[in-house]
TIVO-2410 file (N, C-alpha, C; in nm, 3 decimals):
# residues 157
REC num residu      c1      c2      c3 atome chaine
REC   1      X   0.666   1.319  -1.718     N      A
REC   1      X   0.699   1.280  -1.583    CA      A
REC   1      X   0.696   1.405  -1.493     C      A
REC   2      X   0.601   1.369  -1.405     N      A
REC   2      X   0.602   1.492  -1.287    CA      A
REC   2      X   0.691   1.453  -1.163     C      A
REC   3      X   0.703   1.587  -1.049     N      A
REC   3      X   0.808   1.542  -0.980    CA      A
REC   3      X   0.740   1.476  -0.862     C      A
REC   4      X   0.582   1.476  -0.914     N      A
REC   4      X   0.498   1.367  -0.795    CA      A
REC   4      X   0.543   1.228  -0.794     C      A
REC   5      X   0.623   1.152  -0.925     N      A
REC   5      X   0.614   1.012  -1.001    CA      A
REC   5      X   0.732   0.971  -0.898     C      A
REC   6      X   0.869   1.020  -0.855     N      A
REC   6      X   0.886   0.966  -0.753    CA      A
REC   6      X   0.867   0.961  -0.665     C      A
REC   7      X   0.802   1.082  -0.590     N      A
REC   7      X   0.752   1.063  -0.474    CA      A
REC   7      X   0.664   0.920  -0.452     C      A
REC   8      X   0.569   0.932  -0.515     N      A
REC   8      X   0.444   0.866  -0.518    CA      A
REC   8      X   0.508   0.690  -0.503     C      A
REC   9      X   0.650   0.690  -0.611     N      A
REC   9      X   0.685   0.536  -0.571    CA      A
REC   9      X   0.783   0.503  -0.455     C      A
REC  10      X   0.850   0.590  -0.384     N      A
REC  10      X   0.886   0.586  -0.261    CA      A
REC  10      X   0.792   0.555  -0.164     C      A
REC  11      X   0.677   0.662  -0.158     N      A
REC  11      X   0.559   0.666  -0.037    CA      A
REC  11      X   0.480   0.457  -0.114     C      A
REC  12      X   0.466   0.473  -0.194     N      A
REC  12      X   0.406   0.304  -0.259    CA      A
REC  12      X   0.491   0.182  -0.157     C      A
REC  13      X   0.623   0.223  -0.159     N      A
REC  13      X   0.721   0.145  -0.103    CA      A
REC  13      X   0.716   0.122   0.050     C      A
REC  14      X   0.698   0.255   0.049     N      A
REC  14      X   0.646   0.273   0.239    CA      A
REC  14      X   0.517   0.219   0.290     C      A
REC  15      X   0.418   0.224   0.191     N      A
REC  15      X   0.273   0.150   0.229    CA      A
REC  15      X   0.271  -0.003   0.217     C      A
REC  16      X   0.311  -0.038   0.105     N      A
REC  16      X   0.321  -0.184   0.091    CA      A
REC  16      X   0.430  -0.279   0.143     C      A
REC  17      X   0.540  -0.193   0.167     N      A
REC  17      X   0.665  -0.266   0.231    CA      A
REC  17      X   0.640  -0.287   0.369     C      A
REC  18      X   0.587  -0.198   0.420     N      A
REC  18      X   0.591  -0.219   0.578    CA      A
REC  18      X   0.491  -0.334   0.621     C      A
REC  19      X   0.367  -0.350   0.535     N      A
REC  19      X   0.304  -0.457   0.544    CA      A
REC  19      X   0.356  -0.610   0.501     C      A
REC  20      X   0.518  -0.584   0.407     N      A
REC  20      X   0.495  -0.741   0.403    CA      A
REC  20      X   0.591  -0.785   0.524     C      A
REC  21      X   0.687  -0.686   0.559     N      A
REC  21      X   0.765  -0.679   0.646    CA      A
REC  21      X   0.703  -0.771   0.765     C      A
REC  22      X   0.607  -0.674   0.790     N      A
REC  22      X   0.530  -0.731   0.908    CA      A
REC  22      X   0.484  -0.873   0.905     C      A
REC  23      X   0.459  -0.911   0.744     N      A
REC  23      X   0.402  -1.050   0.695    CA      A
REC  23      X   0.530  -1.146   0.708     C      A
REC  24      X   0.627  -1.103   0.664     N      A
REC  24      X   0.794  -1.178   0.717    CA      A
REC  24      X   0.781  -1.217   0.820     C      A
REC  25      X   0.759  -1.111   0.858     N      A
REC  25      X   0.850  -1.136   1.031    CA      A
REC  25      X   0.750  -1.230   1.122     C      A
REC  26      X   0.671  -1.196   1.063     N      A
REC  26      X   0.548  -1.276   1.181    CA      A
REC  26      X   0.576  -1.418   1.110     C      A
REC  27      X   0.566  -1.483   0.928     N      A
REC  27      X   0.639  -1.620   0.918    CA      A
REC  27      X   0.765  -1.650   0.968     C      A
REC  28      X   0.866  -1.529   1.000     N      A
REC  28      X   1.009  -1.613   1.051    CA      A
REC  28      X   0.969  -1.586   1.187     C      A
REC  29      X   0.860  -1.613   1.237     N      A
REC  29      X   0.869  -1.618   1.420    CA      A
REC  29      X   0.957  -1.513   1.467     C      A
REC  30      X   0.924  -1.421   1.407     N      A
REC  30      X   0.973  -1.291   1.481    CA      A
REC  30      X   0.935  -1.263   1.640     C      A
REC  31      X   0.981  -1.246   1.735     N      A
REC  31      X   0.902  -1.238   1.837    CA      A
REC  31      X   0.839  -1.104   1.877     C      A
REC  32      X   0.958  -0.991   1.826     N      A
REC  32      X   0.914  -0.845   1.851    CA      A
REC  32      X   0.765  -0.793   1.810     C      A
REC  33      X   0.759  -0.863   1.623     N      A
REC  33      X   0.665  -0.838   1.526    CA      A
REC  33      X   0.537  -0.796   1.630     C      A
REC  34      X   0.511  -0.859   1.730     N      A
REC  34      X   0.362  -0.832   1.818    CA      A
REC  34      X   0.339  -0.739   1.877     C      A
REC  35      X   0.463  -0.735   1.884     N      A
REC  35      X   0.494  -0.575   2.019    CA      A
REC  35      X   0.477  -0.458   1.914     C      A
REC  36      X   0.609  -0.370   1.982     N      A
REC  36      X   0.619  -0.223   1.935    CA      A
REC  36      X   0.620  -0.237   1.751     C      A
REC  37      X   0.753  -0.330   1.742     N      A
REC  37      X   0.780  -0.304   1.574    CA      A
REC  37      X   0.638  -0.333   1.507     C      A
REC  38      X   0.599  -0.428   1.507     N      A
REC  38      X   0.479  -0.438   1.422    CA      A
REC  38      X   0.412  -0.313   1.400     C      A
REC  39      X   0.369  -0.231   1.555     N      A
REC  39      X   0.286  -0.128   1.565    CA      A
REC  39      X   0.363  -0.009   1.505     C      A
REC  40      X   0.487   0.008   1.526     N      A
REC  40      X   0.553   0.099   1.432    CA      A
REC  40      X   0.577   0.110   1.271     C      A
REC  41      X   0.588  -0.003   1.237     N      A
REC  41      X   0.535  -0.013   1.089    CA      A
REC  41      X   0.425  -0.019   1.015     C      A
REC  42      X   0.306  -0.075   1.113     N      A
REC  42      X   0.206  -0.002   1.036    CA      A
REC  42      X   0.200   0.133   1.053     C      A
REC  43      X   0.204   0.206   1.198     N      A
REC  43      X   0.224   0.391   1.213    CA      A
REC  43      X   0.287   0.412   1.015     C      A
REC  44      X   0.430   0.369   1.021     N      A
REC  44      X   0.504   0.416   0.902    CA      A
REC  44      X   0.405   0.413   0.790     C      A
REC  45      X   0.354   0.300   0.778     N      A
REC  45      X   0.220   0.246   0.644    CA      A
REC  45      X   0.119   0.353   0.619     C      A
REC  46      X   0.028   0.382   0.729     N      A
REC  46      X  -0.066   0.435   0.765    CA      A
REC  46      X  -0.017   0.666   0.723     C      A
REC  47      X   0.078   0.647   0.787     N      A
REC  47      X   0.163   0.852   0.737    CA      A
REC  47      X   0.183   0.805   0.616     C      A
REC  48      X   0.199   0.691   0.521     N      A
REC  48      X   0.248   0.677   0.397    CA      A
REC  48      X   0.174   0.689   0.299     C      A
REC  49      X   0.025   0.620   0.348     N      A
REC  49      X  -0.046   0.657   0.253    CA      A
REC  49      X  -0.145   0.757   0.266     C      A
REC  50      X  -0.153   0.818   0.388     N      A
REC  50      X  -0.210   0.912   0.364    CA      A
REC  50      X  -0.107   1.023   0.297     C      A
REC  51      X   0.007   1.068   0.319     N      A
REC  51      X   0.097   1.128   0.208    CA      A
REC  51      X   0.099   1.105   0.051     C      A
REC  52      X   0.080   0.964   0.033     N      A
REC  52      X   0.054   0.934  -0.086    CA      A
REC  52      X  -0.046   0.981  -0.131     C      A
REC  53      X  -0.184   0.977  -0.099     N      A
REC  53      X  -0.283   1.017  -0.103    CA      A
REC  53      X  -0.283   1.101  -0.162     C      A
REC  54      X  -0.218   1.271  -0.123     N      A
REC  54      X  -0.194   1.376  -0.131    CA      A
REC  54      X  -0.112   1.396  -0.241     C      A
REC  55      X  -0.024   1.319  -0.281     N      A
REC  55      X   0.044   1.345  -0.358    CA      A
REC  55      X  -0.012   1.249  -0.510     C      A
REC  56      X  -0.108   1.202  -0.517     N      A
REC  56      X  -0.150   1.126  -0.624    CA      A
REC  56      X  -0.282   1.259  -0.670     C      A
REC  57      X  -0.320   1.271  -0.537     N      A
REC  57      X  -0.384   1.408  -0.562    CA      A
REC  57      X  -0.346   1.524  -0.672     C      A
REC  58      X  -0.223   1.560  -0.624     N      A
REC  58      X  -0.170   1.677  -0.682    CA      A
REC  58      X  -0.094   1.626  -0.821     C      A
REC  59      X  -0.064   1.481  -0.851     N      A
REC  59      X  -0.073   1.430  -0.945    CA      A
REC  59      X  -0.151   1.453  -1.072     C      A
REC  60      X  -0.283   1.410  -1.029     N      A
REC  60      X  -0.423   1.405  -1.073    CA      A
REC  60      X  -0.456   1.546  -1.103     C      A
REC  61      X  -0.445   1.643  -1.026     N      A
REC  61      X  -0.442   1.792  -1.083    CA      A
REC  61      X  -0.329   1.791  -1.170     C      A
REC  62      X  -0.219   1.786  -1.179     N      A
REC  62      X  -0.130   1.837  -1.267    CA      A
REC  62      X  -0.204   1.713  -1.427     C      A
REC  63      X  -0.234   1.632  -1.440     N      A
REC  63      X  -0.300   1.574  -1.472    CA      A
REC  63      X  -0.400   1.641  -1.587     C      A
REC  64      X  -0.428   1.740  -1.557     N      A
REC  64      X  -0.534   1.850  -1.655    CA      A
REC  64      X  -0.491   1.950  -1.728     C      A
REC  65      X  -0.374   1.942  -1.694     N      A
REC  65      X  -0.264   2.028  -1.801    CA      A
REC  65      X  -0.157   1.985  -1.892     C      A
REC  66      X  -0.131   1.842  -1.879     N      A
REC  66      X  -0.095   1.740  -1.940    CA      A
REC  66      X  -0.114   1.702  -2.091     C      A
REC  67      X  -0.038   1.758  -2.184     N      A
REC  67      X  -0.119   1.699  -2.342    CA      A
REC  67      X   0.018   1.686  -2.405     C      A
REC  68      X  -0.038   1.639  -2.515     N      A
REC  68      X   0.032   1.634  -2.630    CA      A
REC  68      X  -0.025   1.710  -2.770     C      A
REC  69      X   0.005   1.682  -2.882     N      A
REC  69      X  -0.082   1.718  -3.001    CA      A
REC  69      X  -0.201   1.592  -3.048     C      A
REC  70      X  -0.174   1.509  -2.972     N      A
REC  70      X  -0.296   1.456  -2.980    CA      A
REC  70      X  -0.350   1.412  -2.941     C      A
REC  71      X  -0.348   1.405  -2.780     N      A
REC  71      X  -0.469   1.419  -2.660    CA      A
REC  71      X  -0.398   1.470  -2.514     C      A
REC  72      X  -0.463   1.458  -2.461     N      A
REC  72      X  -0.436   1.476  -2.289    CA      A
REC  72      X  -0.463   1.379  -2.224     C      A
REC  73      X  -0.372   1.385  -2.100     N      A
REC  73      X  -0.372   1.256  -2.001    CA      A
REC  73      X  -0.469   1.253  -1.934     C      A
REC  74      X  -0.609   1.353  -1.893     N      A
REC  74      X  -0.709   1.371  -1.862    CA      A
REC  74      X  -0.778   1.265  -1.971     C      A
REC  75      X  -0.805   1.264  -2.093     N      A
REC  75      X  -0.855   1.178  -2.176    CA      A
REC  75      X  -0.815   1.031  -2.213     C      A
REC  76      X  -0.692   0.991  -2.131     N      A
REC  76      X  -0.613   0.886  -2.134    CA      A
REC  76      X  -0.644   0.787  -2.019     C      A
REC  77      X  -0.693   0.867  -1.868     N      A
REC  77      X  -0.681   0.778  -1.764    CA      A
REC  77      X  -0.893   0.890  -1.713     C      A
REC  78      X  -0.914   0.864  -1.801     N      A
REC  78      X  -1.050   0.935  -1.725    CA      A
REC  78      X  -1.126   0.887  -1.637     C      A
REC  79      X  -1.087   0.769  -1.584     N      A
REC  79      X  -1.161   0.716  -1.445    CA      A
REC  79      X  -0.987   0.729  -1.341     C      A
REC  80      X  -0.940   0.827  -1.288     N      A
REC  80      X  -0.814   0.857  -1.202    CA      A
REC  80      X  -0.853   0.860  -1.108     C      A
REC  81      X  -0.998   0.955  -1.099     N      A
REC  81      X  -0.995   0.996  -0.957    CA      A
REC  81      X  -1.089   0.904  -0.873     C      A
REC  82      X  -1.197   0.769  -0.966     N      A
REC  82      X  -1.219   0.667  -0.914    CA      A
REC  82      X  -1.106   0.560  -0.836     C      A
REC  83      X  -1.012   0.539  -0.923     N      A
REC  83      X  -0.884   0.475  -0.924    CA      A
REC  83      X  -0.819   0.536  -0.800     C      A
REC  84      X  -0.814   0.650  -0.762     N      A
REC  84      X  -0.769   0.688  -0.644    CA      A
REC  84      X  -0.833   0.668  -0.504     C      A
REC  85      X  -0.972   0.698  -0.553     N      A
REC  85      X  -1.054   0.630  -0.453    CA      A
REC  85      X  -1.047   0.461  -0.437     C      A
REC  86      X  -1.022   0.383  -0.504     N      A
REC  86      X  -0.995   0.280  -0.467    CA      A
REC  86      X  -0.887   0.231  -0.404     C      A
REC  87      X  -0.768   0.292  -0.467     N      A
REC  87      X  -0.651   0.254  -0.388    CA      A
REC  87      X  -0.659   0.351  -0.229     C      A
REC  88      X  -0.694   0.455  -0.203     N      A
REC  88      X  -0.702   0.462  -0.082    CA      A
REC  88      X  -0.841   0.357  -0.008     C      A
REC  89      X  -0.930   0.329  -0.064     N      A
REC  89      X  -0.982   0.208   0.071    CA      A
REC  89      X  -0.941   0.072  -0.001     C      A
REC  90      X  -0.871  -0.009  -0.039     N      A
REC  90      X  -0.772  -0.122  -0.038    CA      A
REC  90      X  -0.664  -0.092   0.008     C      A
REC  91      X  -0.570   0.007  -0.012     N      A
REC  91      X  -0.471   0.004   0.053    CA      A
REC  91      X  -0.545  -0.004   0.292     C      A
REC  92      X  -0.636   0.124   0.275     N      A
REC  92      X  -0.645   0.131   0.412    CA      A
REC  92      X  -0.729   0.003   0.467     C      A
REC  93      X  -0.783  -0.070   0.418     N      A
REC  93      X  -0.847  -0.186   0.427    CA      A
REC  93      X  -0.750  -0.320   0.441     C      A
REC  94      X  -0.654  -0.298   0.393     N      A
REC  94      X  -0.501  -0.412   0.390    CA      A
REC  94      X  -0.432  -0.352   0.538     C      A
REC  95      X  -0.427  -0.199   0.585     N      A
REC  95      X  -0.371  -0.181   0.679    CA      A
REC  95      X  -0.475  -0.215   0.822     C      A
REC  96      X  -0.641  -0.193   0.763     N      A
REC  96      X  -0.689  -0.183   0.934    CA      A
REC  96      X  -0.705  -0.305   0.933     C      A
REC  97      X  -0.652  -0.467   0.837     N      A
REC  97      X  -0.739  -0.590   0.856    CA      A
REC  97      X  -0.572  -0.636   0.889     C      A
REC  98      X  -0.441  -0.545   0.899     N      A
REC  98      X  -0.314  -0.615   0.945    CA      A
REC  98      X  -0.351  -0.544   1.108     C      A
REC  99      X  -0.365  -0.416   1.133     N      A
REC  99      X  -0.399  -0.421   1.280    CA      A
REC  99      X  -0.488  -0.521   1.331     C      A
REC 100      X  -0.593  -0.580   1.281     N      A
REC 100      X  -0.656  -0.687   1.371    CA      A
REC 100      X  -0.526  -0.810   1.384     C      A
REC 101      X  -0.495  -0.841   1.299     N      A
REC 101      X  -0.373  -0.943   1.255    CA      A
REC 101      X  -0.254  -0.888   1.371     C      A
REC 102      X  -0.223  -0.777   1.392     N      A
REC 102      X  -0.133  -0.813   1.492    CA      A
REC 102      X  -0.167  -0.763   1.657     C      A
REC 103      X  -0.291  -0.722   1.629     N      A
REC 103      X  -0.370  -0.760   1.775    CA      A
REC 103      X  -0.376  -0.918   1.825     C      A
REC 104      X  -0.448  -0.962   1.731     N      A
REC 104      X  -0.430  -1.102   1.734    CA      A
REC 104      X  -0.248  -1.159   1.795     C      A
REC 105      X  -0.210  -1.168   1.683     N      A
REC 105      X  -0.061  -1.212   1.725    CA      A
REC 105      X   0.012  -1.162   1.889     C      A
REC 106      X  -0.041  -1.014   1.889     N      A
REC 106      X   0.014  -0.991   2.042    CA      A
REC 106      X  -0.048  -1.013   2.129     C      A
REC 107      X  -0.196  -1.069   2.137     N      A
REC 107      X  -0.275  -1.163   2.243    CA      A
REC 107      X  -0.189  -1.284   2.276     C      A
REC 108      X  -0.169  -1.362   2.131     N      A
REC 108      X  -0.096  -1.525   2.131    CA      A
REC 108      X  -0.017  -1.524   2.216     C      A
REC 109      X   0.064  -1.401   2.150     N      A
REC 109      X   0.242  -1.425   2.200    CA      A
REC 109      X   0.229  -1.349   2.379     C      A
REC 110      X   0.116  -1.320   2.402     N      A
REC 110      X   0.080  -1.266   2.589    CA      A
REC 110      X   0.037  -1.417   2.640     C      A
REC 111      X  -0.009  -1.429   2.584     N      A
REC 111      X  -0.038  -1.645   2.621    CA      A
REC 111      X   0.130  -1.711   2.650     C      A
REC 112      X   0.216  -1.685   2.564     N      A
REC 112      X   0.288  -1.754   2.573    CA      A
REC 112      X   0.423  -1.676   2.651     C      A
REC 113      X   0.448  -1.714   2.745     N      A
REC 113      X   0.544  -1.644   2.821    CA      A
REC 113      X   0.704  -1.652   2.745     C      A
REC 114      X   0.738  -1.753   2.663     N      A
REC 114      X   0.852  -1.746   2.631    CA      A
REC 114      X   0.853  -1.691   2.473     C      A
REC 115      X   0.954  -1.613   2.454     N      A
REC 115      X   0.959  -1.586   2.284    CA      A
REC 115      X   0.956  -1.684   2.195     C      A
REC 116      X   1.059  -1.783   2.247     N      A
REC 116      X   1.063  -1.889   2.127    CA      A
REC 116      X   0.983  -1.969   2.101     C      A
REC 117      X   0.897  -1.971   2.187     N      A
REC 117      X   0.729  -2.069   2.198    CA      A
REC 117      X   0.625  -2.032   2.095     C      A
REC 118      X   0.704  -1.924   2.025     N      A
REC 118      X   0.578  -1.814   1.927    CA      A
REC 118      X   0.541  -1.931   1.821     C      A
REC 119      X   0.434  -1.955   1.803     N      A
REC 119      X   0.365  -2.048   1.666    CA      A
REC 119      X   0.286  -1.960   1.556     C      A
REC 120      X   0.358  -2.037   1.445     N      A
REC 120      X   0.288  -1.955   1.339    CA      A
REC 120      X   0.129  -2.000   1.328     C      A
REC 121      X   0.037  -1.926   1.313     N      A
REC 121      X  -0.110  -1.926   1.319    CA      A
REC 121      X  -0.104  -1.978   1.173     C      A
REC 122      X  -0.222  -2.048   1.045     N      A
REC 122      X  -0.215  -2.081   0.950    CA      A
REC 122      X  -0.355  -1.939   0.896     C      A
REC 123      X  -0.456  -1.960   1.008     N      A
REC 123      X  -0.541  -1.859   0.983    CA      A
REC 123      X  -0.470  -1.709   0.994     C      A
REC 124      X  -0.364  -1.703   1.101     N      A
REC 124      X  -0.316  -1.546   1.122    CA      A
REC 124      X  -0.236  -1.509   1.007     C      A
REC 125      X  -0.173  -1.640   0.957     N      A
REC 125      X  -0.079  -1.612   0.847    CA      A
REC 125      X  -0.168  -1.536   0.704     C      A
REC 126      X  -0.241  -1.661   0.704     N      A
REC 126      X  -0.374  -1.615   0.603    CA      A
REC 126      X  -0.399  -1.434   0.585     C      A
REC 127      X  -0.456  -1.404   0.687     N      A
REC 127      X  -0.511  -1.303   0.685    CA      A
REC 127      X  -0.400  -1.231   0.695     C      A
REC 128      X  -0.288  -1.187   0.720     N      A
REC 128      X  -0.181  -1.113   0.721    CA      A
REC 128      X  -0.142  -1.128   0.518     C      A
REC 129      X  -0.168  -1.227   0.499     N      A
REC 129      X  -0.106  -1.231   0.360    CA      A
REC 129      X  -0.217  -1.191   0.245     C      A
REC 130      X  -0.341  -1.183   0.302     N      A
REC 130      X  -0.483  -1.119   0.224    CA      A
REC 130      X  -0.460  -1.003   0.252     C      A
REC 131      X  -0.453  -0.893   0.386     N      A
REC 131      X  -0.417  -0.761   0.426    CA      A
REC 131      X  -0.338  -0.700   0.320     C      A
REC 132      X  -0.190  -0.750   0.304     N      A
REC 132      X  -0.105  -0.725   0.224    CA      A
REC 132      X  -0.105  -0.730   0.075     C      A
REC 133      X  -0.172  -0.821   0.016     N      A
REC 133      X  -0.208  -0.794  -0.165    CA      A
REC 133      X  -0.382  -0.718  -0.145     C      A
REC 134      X  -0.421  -0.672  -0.035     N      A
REC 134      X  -0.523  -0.581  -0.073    CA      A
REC 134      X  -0.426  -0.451  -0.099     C      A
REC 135      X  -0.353  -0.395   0.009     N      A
REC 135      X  -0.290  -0.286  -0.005    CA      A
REC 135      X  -0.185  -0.316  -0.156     C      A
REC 136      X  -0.126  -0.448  -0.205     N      A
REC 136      X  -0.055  -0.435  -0.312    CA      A
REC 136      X  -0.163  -0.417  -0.432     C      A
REC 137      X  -0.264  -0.474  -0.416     N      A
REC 137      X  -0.353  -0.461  -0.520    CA      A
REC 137      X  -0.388  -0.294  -0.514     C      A
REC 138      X  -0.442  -0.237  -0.435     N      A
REC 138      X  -0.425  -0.066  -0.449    CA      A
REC 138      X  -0.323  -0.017  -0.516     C      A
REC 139      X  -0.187  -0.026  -0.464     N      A
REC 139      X  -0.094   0.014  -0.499    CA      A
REC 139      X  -0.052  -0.011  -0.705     C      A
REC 140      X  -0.110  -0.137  -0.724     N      A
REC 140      X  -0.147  -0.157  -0.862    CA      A
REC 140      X  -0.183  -0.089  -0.934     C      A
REC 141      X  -0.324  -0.023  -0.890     N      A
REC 141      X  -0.416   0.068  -0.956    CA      A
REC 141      X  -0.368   0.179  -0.949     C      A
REC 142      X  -0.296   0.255  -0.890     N      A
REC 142      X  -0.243   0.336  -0.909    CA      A
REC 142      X  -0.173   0.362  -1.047     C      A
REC 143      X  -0.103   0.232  -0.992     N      A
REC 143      X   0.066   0.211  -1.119    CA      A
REC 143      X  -0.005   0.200  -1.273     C      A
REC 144      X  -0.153   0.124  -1.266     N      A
REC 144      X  -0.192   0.130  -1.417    CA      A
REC 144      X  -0.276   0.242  -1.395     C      A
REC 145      X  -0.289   0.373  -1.340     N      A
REC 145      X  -0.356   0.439  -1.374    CA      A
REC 145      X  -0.188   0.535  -1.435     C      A
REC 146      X  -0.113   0.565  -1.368     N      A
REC 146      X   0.033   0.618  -1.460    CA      A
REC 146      X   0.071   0.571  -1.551     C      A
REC 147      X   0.107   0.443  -1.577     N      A
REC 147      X   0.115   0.369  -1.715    CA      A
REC 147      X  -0.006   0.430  -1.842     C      A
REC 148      X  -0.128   0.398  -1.818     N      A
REC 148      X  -0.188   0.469  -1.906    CA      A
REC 148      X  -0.223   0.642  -1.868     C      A
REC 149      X  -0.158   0.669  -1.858     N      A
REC 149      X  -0.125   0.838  -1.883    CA      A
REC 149      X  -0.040   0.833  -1.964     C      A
REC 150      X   0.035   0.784  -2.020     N      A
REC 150      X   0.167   0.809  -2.105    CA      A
REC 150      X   0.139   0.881  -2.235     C      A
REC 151      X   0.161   0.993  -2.204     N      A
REC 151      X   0.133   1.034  -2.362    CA      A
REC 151      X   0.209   1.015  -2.461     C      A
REC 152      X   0.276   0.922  -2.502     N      A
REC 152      X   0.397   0.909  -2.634    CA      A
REC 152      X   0.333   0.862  -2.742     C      A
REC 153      X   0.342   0.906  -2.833     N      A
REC 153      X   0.220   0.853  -2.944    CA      A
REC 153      X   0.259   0.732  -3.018     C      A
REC 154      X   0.173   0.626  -3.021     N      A
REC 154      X   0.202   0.543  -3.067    CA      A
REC 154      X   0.263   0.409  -2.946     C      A
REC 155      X   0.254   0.419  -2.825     N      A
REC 155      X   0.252   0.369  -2.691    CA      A
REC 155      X   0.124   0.380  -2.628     C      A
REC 156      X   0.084   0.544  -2.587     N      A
REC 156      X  -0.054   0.518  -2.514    CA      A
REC 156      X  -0.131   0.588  -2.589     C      A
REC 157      X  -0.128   0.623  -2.716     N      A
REC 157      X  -0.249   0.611  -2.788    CA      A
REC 157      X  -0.275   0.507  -2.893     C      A
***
């Protein structure tokens, strides 16, 4: 265990949480969700994973010094730095397809002069809830690219 492994699931928490948040709030007829908050939680999403990024990075280097007596975690997870490349464009692909999603929503809710008039979209919902398991599905690949790093013998070999 490196001291990247919590980071990395805090910043996970910050990328994927803020997106379902946003996916909440917009099903409980949030009215704010369109405005500022929405746009502030993805901001939070967006510094999160690019931090993450960085730190899965320096992961992935520490990663090459990693062994046991009978292999290394380099030989355990040898597609990582594909795996990283994927979770950064699913995760950022879940965040730029929730900015259309709450562009959208803050057009609606400019249509509608009163807050409580806000209607849930079935298509906006849709796509807010595809946005969000793209970025959870990133966030996945990550998690099984650490899982199989484990060097304990007789677990991950």
């Amino acid at each position: 265990c490196t001291p990247y492994v919590p980071a990395a699931l805090w910043l996970n928490a910050l990328v994927g949480g803020s997106l379902l948040a946003v996916l909440s709030l917009y099903a409980a007829r949030y009215p704010a969700v369109g405005a500022g908050l929405g746009r502030a939680m993805l901001v939070v999403s967006a510094v999160a994973l690019a931090a993450n990024t960085v730190v899965y990075v320096l992961q992935g280097l520490a990663y090459i010094h990693a062994e046991n007596a009978v292999t290394s975690a380099t030989e355990l997870v040898p597609f990582y730095w594909p795996m990283l490349a994927a979770f950064v464009v699913l995760c950022a692909a879940g965040i730029a397809m929730m900015v259309c999603v709450l562009q959208e929503i803050s057009e609606s809710s400019g249509q509608n002069k009163a807050p409580t008039a806000a209607r849930v979209s079935k298509d906006v919902l849709g796509r807010a809830i595809v946005a969000t398991m793209l970025t959870f599905l990133g966030i996945f690949v990550m998690r099984f690219a650490f899982y199989m790093s484990h060097l304990t013998v007789g677990v991950g070999v």
